[in-house]
N, C-alpha and C positions, 0 to 999 in steps of 0.2 A: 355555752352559747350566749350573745350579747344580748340581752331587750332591747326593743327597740316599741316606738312607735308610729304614726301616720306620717311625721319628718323622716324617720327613717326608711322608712319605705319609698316615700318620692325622694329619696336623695338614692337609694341602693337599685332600686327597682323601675319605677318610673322613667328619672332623669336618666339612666343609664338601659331606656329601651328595653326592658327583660321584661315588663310585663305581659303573659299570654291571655287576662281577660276572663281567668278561671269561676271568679265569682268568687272564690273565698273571703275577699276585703269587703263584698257586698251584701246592703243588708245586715251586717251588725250593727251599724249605728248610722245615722244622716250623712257621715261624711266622704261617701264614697259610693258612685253608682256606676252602673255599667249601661251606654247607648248603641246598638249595632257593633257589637262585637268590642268597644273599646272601656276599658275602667280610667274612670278621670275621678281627683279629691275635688268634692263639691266645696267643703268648706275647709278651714283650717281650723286644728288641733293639735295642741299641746302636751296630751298626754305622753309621757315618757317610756309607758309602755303601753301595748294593745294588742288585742287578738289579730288583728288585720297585719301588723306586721310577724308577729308569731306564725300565722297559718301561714304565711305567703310561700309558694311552692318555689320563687326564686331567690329566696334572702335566707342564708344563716341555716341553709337546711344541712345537717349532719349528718349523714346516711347513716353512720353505724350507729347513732340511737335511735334511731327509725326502725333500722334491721332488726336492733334488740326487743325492743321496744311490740313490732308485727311478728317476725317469726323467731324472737329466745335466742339468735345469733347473730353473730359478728358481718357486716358488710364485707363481702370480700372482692367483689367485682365483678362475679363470675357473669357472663353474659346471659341467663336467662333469670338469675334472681335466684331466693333460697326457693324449692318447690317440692312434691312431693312426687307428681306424676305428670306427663303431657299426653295427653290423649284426644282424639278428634270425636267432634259431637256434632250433633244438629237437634231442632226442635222434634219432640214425637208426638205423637198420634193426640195426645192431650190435650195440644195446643190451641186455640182457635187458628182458623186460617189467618192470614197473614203475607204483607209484604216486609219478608224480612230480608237483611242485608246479610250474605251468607247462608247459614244453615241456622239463624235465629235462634244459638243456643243462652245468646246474652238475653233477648224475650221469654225465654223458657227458663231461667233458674230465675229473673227476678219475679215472673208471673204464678212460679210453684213457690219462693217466699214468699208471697203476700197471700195466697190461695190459701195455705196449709200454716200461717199466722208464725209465719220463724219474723219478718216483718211486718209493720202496721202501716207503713206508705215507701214509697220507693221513688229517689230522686233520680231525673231522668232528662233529657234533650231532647224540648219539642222544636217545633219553629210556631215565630208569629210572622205570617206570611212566608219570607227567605229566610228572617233573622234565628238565629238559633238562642232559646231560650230555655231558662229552669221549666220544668215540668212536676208537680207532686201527684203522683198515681198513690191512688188505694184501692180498686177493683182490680182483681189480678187480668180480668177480662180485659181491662181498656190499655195494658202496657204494648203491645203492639200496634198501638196508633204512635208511638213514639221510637218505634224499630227503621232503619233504615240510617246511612253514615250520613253524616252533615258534612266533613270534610272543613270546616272550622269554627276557630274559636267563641269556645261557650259560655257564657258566666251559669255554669250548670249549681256551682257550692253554694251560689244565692238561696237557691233552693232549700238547702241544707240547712243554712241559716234562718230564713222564713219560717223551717220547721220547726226549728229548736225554738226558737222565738215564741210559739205559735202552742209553746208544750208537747209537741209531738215526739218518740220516742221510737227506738230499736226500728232507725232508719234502713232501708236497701240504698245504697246508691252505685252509677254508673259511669263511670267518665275517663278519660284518656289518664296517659300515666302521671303529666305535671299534678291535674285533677287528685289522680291518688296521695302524690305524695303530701296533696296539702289535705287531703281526711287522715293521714296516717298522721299530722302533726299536730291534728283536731284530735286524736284519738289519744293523744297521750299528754293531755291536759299540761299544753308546756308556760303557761300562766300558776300552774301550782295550783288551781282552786282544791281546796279542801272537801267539796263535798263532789267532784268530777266523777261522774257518770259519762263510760261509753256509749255514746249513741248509736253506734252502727250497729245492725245485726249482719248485716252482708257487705262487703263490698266487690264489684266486679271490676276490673280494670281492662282498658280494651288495647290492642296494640297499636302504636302508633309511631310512623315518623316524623310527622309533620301534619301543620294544622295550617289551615287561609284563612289570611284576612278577612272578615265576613264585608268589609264594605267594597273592598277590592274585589274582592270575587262576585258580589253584586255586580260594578261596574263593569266588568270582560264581559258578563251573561247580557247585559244590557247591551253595548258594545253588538255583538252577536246578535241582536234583535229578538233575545229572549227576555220573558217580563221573570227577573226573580225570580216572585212570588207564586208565579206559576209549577216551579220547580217540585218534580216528584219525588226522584229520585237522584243519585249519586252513584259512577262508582269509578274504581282505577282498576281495570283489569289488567292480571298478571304478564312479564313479559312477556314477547318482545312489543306487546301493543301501544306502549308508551303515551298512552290521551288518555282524560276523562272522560266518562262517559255522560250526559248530562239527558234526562227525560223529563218532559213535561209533560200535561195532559194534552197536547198538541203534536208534540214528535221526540224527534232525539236529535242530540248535538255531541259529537264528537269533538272536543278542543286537546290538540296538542300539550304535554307534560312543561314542555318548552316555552309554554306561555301561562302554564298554573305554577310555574315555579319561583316567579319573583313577586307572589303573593305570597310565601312564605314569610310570615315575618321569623325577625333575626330571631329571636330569643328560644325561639325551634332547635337552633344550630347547638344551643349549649344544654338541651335535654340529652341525657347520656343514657336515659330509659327508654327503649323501645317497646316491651311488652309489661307493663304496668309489677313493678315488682312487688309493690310494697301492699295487693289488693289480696282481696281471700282467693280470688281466679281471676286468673287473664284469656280473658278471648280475642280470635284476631281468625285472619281467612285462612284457609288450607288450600293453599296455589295446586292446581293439581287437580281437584277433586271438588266439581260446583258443589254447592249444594250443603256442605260440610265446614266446620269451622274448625280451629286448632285452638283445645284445651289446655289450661297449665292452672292445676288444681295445689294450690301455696299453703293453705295454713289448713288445722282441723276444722275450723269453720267451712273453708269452702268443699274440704272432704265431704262433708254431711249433706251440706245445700245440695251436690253433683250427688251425692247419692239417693239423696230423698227425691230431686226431681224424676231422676233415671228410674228410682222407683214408683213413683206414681205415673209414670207415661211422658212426660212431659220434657223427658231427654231421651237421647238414642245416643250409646257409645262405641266406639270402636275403637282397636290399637291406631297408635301412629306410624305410619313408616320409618324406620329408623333416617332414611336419607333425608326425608322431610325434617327429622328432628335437629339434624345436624345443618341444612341449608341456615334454618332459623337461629340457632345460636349464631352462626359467622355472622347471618346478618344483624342480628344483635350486640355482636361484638365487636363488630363493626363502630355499630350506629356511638357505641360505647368512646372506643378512640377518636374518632369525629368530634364528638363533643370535647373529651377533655384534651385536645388540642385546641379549640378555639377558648373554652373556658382556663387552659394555661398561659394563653397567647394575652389572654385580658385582664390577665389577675385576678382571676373570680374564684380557684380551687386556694379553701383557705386548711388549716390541718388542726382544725378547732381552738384556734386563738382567740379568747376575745374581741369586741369591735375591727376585726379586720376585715369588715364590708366583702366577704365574698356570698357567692352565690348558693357554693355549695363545701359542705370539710367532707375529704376524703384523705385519710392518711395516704403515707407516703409510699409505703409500701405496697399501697393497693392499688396504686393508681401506678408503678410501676409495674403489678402483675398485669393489668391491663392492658400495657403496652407490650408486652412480650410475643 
């Protein structure tokens, strides 16, 4: 894989609109910050190589060393990622009350790692007023002020960075699947430092198919004569209902799919990860069943975290329906071929060449099993 640095990134990523605003570039050094959802280079630099292009979730990312690298196997494309078990959960008895999104099982494994010291803070998505922003939690009590989907783009890795920066150590973090795959490329020290230490003790990945513009989706809410920052809550309930739901401390707004969908920015279109593969666990809703979410338990880390919470109160398990298990793949493998059609259409699936500016190397053969 090429080095690159801050030039590289605004000529691969930038210039060519793939930016999602993750935060990973931000916060490692002056020259790059994040304002309402968007990362712009504040100044210019020369270095040849950088972390900021390294992390970056849209340049030069290799899946099969990623794969190797998180779960000891090969990339193969499979639509829900390497995993050990999927199973449906919600927060238990343990938990403080809470407005959680779902069954609050993403609140309830990061609040039993910080509680029971598997983590000593935990990177997380608050808002400053509408804006969605890094959040660092250390009381496991206060991570439920930070429960509930934002529905877009986070510079949440800022955080991550602030921590690291700050000496902090055996992180939790939380964030959609582009999000994972730039800690999965923080996690495997691709600068070479000699003395790299993994920072993470957990990471959660959440499902997702798509993120909004956070200044865009401001403006419709405005637009609608809602104030942003008044905003409670979020959510997309499952077919055939096709809106957003939108509550404030004032009422509710129902806005048609059909007009939150060209707030999607592009660079959505070339994510071929739907349910965060490369995290210790992936959570996401269980259409079907309020109140419950759908579990996908990935590496032995996240084995442990789902079992120690489950054991001290703070998870509730149950099997998954097979049909529900099978809906989720298709849609997953779906979301899979969507992408690398448009990421073949642009030139961006490179097959680990040198400087050949793609987005992402997926061999060849994998990206034909994908299509089959």
């Amino acid at each position: 894989m090429a080095a690159g640095g801050a030039e590289r990134l605004t000529q691969d990523v930038f210039d060519r609109n793939l930016c999602i605003g993750c935060g990973a570039c931000v916060d490692l050094c002056p020259y790059f910050g994040n304002y309402r959802g968007r990362t712009v280079q504040l100044f210019g630099c020369d270095l040849p190589e950088g972390r900021c292009f390294a992390f970056c979730p849209k340049a030069e990312v290799d899946l099969e060393r990623l794969a190797q690298a998180v779960h000891g196997r090969p990339y193969d494309g499979s639509p829900l990622g390497h995993h050990r078990e999927v199973v449906a959960a919600r927060a238990g008895g343990r938990m403080p009350p809470g407005h959680f999104q779902g069954g609050g099982t993403v609140s309830a494994l990061v609040a039993c790692a910080l509680k029971h010291a598997r983590a000593d803070t935990a990177v997380l998505t608050g808002r400053d007023g509408w804006t969605p922003v890094a959040r660092l939690v250390s009381d496991w009590r206060e991570v439920g002020a930070c429960a509930t989907s934002k529905f877009a783009a986070a510079p949440t890795l800022a955080g991550v960075n602030r921590a690291l920066a700050d000496g902090v150590a055996r992180l939790a973090v939380v964030g959609t699947p582009c999000q994972m795959t730039a800690v999965a490329q923080m996690r495997t020290s691709p600068l070479g430092q000699p003395d790299f230490v993994d920072p993470f003790a957990v990471t959660v990945g959440l499902f997702c198919n798509w993120s909004l513009e956070p200044r865009e989706l401001a403006r419709l809410l405005a637009g609608r004569g809602l104030d942003p920052a008044q905003v409670a809550r979020m959510d997309i309930p499952p077919p055939p209902a096709d809106t957003m739901v939108v509550e404030t401390v004032g009422g509710r707004l129902e806005v048609p799919l059909r007009e939150i969908k060209p707030l999607i920015p592009e660079t959505c279109f070339i994510c071929p990860d739907m349910t965060s593969e490369l995290a210790d666990v992936s959570v996401g809703m269980f259409e079907g069943r309020a109140g419950w979410n759908t579990l996908i338990i990935r590496t032995r880390t996240g084995a442990e975290v789902v079992a120690q919470a489950e054991g001290e109160g703070f998870l509730e398990i149950d099997p998954l329906p097979a049909e529900r298990l099978e809906h989720l793949r298709l849609a997953a493998a779906e979301k899979k071929r969507r992408a690398l059609r448009i990421l073949e259409r642009r030139n961006l699936v490179g097959a680990g060449r040198k400087d050949d500016h793609a987005a992402v190397h997926i061999a060849r053969e994998v990206v034909e099993k994908i299509f089959r």
